[in-house]
Every structure is written in C-alpha cells, then in structure tokens.
C-alpha positions as CSV (number, residue, x, y, z in Angstrom):
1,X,-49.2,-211.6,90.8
2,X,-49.1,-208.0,89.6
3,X,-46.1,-207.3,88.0
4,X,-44.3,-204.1,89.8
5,X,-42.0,-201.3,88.4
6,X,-39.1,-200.1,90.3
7,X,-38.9,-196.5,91.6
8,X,-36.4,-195.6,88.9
9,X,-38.4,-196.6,85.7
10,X,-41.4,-194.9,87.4
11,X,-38.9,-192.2,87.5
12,X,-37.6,-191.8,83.7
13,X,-40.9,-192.9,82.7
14,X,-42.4,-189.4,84.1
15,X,-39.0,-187.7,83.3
16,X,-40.2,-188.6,79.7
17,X,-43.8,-187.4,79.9
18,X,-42.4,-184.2,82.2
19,X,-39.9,-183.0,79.1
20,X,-43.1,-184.3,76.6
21,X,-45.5,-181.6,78.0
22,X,-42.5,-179.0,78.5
23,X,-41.7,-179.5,75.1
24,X,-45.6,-179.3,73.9
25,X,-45.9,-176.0,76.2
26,X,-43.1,-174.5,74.3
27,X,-44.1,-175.3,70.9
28,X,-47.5,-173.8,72.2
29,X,-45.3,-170.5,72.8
30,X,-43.5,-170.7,69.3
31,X,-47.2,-171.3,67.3
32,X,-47.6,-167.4,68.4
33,X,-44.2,-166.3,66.1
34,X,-45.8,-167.1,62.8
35,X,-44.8,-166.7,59.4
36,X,-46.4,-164.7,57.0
37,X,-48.5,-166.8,54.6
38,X,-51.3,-168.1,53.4
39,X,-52.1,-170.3,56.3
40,X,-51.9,-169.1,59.7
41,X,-50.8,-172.4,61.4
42,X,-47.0,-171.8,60.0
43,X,-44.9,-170.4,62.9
44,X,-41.6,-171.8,64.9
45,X,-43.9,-174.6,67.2
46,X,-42.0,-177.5,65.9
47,X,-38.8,-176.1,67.2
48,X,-39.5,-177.9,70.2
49,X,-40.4,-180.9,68.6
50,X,-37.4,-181.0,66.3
51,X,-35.4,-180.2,69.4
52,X,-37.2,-183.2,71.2
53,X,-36.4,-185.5,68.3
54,X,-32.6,-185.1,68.9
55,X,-32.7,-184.3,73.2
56,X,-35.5,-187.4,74.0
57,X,-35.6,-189.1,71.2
58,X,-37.4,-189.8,67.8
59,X,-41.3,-191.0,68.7
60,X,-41.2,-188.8,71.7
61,X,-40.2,-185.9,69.4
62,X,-42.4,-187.2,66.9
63,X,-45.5,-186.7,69.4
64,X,-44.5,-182.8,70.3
65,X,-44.5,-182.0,66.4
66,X,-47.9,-183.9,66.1
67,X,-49.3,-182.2,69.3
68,X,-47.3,-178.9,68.6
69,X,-48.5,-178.4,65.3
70,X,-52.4,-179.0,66.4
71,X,-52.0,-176.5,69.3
72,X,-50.9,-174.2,66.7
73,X,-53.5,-174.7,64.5
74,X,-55.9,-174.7,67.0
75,X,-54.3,-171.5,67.9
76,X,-55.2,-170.0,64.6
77,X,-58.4,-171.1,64.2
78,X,-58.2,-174.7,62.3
79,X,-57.8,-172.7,59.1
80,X,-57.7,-176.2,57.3
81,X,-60.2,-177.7,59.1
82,X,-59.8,-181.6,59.8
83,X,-57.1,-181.7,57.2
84,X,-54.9,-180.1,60.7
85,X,-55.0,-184.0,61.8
86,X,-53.6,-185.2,58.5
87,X,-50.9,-182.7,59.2
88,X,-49.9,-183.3,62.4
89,X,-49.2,-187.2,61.2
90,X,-47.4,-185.9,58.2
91,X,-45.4,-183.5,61.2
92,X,-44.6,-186.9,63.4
93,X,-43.1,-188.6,60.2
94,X,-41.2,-185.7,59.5
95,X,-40.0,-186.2,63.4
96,X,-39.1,-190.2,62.6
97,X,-37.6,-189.2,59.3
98,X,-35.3,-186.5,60.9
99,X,-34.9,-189.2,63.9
100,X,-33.3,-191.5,61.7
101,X,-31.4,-189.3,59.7
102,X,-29.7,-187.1,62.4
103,X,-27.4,-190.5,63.6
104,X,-26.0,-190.7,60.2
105,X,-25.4,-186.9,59.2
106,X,-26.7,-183.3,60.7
107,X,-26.5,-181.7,57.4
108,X,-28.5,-184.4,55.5
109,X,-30.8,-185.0,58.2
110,X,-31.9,-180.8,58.3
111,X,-31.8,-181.1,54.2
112,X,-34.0,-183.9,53.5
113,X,-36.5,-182.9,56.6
114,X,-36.5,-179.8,55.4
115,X,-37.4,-180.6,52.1
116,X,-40.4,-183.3,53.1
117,X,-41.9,-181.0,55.7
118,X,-41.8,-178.2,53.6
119,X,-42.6,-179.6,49.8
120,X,-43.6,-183.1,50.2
121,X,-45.9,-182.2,53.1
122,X,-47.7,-179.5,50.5
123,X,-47.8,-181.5,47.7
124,X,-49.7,-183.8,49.7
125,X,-52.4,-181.1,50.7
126,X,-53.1,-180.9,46.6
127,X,-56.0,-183.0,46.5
128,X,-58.0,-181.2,49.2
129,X,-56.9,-177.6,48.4
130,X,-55.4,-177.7,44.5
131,X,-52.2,-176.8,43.1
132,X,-52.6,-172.7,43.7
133,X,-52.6,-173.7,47.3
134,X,-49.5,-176.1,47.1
135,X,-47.5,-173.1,45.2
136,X,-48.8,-170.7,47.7
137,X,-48.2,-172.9,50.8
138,X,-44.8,-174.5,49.6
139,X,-42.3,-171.5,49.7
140,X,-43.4,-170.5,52.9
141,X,-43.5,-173.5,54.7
142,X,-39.9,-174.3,53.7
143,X,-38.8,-171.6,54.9
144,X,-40.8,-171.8,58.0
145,X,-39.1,-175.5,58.3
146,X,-35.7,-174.9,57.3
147,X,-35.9,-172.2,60.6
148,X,-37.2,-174.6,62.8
149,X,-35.4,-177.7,61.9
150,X,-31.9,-175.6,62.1
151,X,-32.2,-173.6,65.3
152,X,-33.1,-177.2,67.0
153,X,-30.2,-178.0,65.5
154,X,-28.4,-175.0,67.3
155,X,-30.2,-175.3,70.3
156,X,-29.4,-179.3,70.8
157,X,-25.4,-178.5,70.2
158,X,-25.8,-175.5,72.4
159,X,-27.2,-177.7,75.4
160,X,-25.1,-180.6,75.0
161,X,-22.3,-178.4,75.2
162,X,-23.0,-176.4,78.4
163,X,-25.2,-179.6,80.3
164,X,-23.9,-182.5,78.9
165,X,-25.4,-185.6,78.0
C-alpha cells in the first residue's frame, strides 16, 4: 500500500521550498549590488542565504548560497567559468559551517564564516587562477562576506523580534 503524507507535512514541506525560492529570488536581487573587484560575481546575494541558514535552517540555507551564488555568477557572465560550481559548494559549506556555529556563539559563527568564505574559499581558487588572483580576490571577498554574513545577522534578530519565532 502506498504510503500517504498528511495535509500538514505536505504543508511545511512546501512552506520549506516556498521560503527556498523566496530566498533564491532575493539573493538573485542582491547579485545586482556588487562589490568592486576583480571578479564580478562578488555582491550581497548570500545575504539571503546566510539569513536562510539561521530563519530555515542549515542545508536549506546552504542550498540558497549554492543556488544564490550561481545566479549571480550567471548574472555576470560566469567570469570563472566552471570553476562557479566549485564555488557554489565551497558557498553551501560556508552555509553548514555558519549553521553549526551560530547555536554555539553569533560572534564566532560571523568570525570564522567570514574568514573561510572570504580567505579559505580564495586560497582554494590558487590552483586554477595563481596566487596574484588569491591576493586580488581575498580582500575583497572578505569584505564582501563580512557584509553579508552580518546584516543576516541583523536581519534574523530584527525579524525574530517583530514576528516571532
């Protein structure tokens, strides 16, 4: 016998996937506020995904940075070329790292995300593009991370505060 879901997990389960694309459609939004640098993909699309990390939950947020982040590369013109699919996996770990991190303490969580999204993640780009590109790429992408990862930050506390859990 086929095995049925009930009307209410039918119901978070397209809750979940509603607040997935909303979250996608915004970090579509956000890839057109870039950052000035050497690669045009850098801009405030994983806002959403940071912010989905801490509203939805980590592999759900970990998508919308993965998705986000090819949207915006797509959006300016797969500058790295495949190497954009390496980096939106690099973007969903940063999601599960900052998942993890953000139960135990806010501060740490937007440090140590920061600092893997924005150095790690470039350091491991050196092999295909060489250290210039890593020293290039590195300060702005921090930067570019630090923003993101912090006003999801804001955002989450600001929502939680006026709707609630």
């Amino acid at each position: 016998m086929p095995k049925t879901t009930s009307t209410k997990s039918k119901f978070f389960e397209t809750s979940l996937l509603v607040k997935i694309a909303l979250l996608v459609t915004l970090s579509v939004v956000g890839s057109y506020i870039k950052f000035p640098g050497p690669v045009g993909s850098i801009a405030l699309d994983s806002l959403p995904g940071y912010l989905g990390v801490i509203l939805i939950g980590g592999p759900a947020g970990a998508l919308v940075l993965a998705l986000g982040h090819l949207l915006s590369a797509l959006n300016s013109g797969f500058v790295l070329g495949p190497i954009h699919f390496l980096v939106a996996l690099i973007m969903g770990v940063c999601g599960l790292i900052f998942s993890y991190l953000i139960k135990k303490n806010t501060y740490l969580a937007v440090a140590i995300t920061t600092f893997v999204n924005g150095v790690v993640s470039a350091a491991v780009l050196i092999p295909f593009f060489g250290s210039a590109f890593f020293y290039g790429t590195a300060p702005v992408l921090t930067t570019a991370s630090f923003v993101n990862i912090l006003l999801a930050v804001v955002v989450a506390k600001y929502l939680k505060d006026k709707v609630g859990d």
